[in-house]
Structures are given as structure tokens and as C-alpha cells.
C-alpha positions in Angstrom: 57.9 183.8 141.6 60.5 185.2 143.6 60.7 187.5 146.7 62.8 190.9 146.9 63.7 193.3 148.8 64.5 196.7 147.5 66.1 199.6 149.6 65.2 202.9 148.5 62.9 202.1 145.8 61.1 205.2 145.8 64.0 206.5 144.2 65.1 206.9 140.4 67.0 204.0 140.3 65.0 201.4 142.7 61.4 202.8 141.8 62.2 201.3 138.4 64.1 198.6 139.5 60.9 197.4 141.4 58.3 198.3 138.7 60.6 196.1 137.0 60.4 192.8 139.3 56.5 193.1 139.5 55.8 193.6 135.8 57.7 189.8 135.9 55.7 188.8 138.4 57.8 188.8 141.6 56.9 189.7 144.9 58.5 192.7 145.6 58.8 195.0 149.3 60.3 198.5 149.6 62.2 200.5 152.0 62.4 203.8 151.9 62.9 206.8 154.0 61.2 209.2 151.4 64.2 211.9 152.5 64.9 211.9 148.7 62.5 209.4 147.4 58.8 210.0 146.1 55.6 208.0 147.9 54.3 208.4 144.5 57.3 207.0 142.5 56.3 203.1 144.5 54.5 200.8 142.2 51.5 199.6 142.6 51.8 196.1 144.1 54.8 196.2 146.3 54.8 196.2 150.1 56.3 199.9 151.1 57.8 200.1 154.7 58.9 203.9 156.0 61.7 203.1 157.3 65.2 204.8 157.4 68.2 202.5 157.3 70.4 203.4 159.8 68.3 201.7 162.2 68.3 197.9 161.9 64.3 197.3 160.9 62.1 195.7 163.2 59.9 194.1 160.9 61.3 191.5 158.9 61.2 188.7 161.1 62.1 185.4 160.6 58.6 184.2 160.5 57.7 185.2 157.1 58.2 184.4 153.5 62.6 183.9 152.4 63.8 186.9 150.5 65.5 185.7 147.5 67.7 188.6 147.2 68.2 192.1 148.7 68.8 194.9 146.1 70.7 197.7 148.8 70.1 200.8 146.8 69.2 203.0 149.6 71.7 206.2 150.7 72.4 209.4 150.2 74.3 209.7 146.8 75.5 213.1 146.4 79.3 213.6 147.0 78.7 217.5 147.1 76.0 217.1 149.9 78.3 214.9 151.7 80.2 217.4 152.8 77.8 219.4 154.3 77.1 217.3 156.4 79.5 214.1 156.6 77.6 211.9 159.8 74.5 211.7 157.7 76.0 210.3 155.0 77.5 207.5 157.1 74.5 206.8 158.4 72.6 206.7 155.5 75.2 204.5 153.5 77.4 202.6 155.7 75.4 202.2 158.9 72.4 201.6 156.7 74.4 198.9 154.8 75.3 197.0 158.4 72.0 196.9 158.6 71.4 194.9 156.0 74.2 192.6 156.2 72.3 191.9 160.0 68.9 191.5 158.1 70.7 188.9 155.5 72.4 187.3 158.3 69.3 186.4 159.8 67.1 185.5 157.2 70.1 183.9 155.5 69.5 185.8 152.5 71.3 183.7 149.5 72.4 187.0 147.5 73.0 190.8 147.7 73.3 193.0 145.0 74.5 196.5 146.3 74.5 199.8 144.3 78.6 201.2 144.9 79.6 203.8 143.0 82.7 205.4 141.1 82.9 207.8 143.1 85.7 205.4 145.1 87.8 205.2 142.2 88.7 209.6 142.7 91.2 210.7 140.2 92.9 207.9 138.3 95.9 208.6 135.7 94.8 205.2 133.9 91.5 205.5 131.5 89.4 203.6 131.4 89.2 202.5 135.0 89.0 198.6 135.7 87.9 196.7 139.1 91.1 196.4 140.5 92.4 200.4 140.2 93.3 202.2 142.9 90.3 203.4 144.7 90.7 206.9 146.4 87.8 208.7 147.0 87.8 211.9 147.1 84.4 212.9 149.1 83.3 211.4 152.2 80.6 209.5 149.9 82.6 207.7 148.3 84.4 207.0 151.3 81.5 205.9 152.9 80.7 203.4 149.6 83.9 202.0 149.6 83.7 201.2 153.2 80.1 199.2 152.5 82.2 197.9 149.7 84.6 195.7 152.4 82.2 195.7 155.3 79.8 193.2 152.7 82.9 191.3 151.8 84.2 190.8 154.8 80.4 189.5 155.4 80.8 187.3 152.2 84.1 185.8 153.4 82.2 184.7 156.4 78.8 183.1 155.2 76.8 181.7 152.3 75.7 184.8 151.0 76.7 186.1 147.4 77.6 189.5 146.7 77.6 191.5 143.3 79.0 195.2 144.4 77.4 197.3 141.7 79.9 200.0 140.6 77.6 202.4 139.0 78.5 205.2 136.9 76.6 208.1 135.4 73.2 207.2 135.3 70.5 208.8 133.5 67.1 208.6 132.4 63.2 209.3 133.4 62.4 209.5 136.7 65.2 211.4 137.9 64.9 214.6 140.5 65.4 217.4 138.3 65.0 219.9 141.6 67.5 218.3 143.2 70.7 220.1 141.3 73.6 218.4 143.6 73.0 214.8 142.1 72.7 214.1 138.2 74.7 215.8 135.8 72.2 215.3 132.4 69.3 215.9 135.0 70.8 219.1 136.1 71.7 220.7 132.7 68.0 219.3 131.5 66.1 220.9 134.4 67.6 224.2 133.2 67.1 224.2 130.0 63.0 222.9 130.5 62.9 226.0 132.5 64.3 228.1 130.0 67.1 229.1 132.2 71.1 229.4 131.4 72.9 226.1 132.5 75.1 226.2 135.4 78.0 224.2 135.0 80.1 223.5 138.5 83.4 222.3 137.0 85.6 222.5 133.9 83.7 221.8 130.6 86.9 219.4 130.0 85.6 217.1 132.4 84.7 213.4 131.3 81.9 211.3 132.4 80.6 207.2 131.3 76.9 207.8 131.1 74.7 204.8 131.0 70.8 204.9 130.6 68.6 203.5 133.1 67.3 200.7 131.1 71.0 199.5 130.9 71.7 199.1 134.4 68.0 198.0 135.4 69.1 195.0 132.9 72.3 194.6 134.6 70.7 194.5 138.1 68.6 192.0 137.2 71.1 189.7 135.5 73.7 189.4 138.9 70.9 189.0 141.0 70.6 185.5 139.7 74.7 184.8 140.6 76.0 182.8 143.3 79.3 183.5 142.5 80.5 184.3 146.2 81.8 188.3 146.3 82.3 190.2 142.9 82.8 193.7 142.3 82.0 195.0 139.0 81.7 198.6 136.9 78.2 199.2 135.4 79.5 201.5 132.5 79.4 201.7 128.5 83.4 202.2 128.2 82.4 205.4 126.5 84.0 209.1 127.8 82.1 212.2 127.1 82.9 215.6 127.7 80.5 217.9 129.4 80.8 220.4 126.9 79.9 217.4 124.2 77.1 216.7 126.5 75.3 220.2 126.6 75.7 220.0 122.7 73.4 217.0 122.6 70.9 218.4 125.0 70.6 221.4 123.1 69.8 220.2 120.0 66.7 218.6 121.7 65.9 222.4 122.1 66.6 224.7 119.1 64.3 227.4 119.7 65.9 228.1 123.2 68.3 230.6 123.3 70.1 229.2 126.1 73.8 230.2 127.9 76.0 228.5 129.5 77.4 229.6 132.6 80.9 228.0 134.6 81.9 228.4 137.7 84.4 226.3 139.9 84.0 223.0 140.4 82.6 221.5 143.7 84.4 219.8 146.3 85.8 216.2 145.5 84.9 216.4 141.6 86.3 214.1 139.7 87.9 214.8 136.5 87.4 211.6 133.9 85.5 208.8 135.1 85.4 206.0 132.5 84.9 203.0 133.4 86.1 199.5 131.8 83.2 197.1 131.1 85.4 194.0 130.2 84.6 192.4 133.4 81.0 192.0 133.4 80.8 191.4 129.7 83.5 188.2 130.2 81.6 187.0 132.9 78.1 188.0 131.6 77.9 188.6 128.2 76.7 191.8 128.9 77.2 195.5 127.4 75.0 198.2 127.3 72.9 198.7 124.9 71.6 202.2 124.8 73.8 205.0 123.0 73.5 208.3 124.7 72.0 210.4 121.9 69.6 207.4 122.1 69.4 207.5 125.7 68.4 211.1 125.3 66.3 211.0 122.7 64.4 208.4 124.7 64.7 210.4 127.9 63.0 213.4 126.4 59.9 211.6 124.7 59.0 210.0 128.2 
């Protein structure tokens, strides 16, 4: 049995991330702020702290049990709401992310496994986008990820921890917000249409976007974590472009009696236009692709 830290597992991503340590029998603690995450979302098992990040924690002390790894999943992950209001998105993903490079440093944490994002990649002319493209963010959260980015390699350079930067792309699945419409483009479009309600679209329906189901990159997650491999950064992606408007086609053929418009309007600040990511790295070093389809991925997302 291993021990693990998870930040922000009351959230989509980290609530099933730590339901799926436990159900394998680890040890499992949580921190979470609940700003966006859910008290209700925390498995049954696992050690929840209220804590927000972007002060270092003052109760993991060196007198308890070694953490095996840190998953950093914790921070504000919405490059629209980062510009309302830019000094809360540092702190909640780069200050927050000093804070557990001090926490590893002390405990001498063996491995982290941080949750980036392609939102530092911006606008590339090159498709599909590989590890070493340019990375210019165009919002001050991916600014703020890209910056966590070097801050943990620079820590890497400088001690025995082992760092896999998670690069993740559009993920999908249960669990998601669907109130929260700034985050989450299929759990946007689907929280309209389960409220019988036209979709807004912010942004051209030209637009391209890698979605990856949450089973995928729960797998993925689980797989680094075991690396020692020193500092990697690597996309968690299919290699698979969709358009928005081939999106909205899918999701409304899980709904055939809804008469149901579709409404665009300009784009948000700092949107990208096509994000698809490369997935030759990880599957070289890994052996690992995803393994959900996206009319799949829906499919499954609806039954759940």
C-alpha cells in the first residue's frame, strides 16, 4: 500500500483520481479549498484537509507516514476567469505550486506528478502540437501553468524528486460542474441542452479541440506516478482534432426529441483556436494511448 497526496481532489479530475487510489487500496489524503470543489465529491476513506494552497500547510509534518507521491491537481483552471481577476489565479496555481515543491522538499517526496495544461502552448501554426513547441499562452492561466511548469523543474534540477508535468487537454466526463459554464466545453454545451435550453457557443464553430475522457487520463496519471525518470513533460491527448460544430452534432443526437438552437457569439479572451495535441511521446516512453473514442466517451458520459 502506498501513500498519496492529492490536491484538489474534490474536484472532477482529483475526486476520481482518489476514488481511484483507494479502490486499489492506497492510502490516500486530500486537499482542497472547496472554492470549486464539492465536500461531497471526497471518497469515503481518504483524509480531507480544508486547506487553500497558496498558503504553505501546516500540517504535514515530518513526523508522520512518507508520501509516495504528490498528485498537484489543485488551481483555478479557467483561462476566461483568469482575467477577471489575474492575482487569484497566481495564487491559486503558481503560489499554490511553491507550496508543494516546499512540502516535497521537506518530506523528500520521491515523485510529483502535476496537472499543466495546453493552455501554454496558445496559437501554434504546427498541428498536432508536440512537447517541445513553442509555448505562448495566451491567458494569464496558462501563464501561470507554464510558470509552475519551470518553477518544478528548476526544483527537479536541484533534488531527488521526479517530475511528470501533465499537459492535459480537453477533458471530459462524469463528475464535471455543469453550472460552472467558463470551464468545460462538452460540459457546457451538455448542461444546456439537459436544461432544454439553446447552446451558447463563445467562439467560432471552426474551432478545434483534443478531447480525452476521464477514464483515459485517470489511467495515465496513475501510470507516471510510478516513474523516476527525473523531469518530463508530456501531452495527455488522443491526437484526435474535432470541430465544435462536429461536437454539438454528437451531443445532439444523444437528444432527438429536443428542439434545440444554437447560438454564437464572440469568442472569449485568450481562446485558442486548434489545440491538438501529439501523443507520440508518452506512447514511446509508455506504451500508452487512450483508449476511449469520443462518441464512446459520450455515450458513456450520458448513461452515468
Amino acid at each position: 500500500m502506498a501513500n498519496y497526496l492529492v490536491t484538489g481532489g474534490a474536484g472532477f479530475i482529483g475526486s476520481h483520481l482518489a476514488k481511484k487510489l483507494l479502490k486499489m487500496g492506497h492510502s490516500v489524503e486530500i486537499i482542497d479549498d472547496l472554492s470549486k470543489g464539492k465536500i461531497e465529491s471526497i471518497p469515503p476513506g481518504a483524509v480531507f484537509h480544508k486547506f487553500d494552497l497558496q498558503r504553505p500547510p501546516d500540517f504535514l509534518g515530518p513526523d508522520r507516514k512518507p508520501l509516495d507521491c504528490i498528485f498537484h491537481l489543485a488551481g483555478q483552471s479557467s483561462g476566461e476567469r483568469s482575467f477577471a481577476d489575474p492575482i487569484r489565479d497566481l495564487q491559486s496555481n503558481l503560489i499554490s505550486t511553491y507550496n508543494i515543491i516546499q512540502i516535497a522538499n521537506q518530506l523528500q517526496v520521491p515523485k510529483i506528478v502535476f496537472a499543466s495544461s495546453m493552455s501554454v502552448y496558445g496559437n501554434q501554426k504546427r498541428i498536432p502540437l508536440l512537447e517541445s513547441s513553442p509555448t505562448e499562452p495566451l491567458t494569464p492561466y496558462g501563464t501561470h501553468k507554464l510558470a509552475s511548469e519551470q518553477a518544478l523543474r528548476v526544483f527537479a534540477n536541484h533534488s531527488k524528486t521526479s517530475i511528470s508535468v501533465c499537459r492535459l487537454f480537453n477533458v471530459y466526463g462524469p463528475g464535471q460542474d455543469l453550472a460552472d459554464r467558463s470551464q468545460g466545453m462538452v460540459s457546457i454545451y451538455l448542461s444546456y441542452l439537459l436544461e432544454n435550453k439553446p447552446i451558447l457557443v463563445k467562439g467560432s464553430l471552426d474551432r478545434v479541440r483534443d478531447f480525452i475522457y476521464i477514464e483515459d487520463v485517470i489511467d495515465v496519471l496513475l501510470l507516471v506516478s510510478n516513474s523516476r525518470q527525473g523531469y518530463e513533460v508530456l501531452n495527455i491527448c488522443t491526437g484526435i482534432g474535432t470541430r465544435i460544430s462536429d461536437l454539438l452534432e454528437m451531443l445532439l443526437l444523444q437528444f432527438p426529441e429536443h428542439q434545440t438552437q444554437i447560438e454564437v457569439v464572440s469568442g472569449t479572451l485568450g481562446d485558442q483556436f486548434e489545440v491538438v495535441g501529439s501523443p507520440e511521446l508518452i506512447e514511446s516512453k509508455y506504451g500508452w494511448n487512450a483508449g476511449v473514442s469520443l462518441d464512446k466517451g459520450l455515450e458513456k458520459l450520458l448513461t452515468n
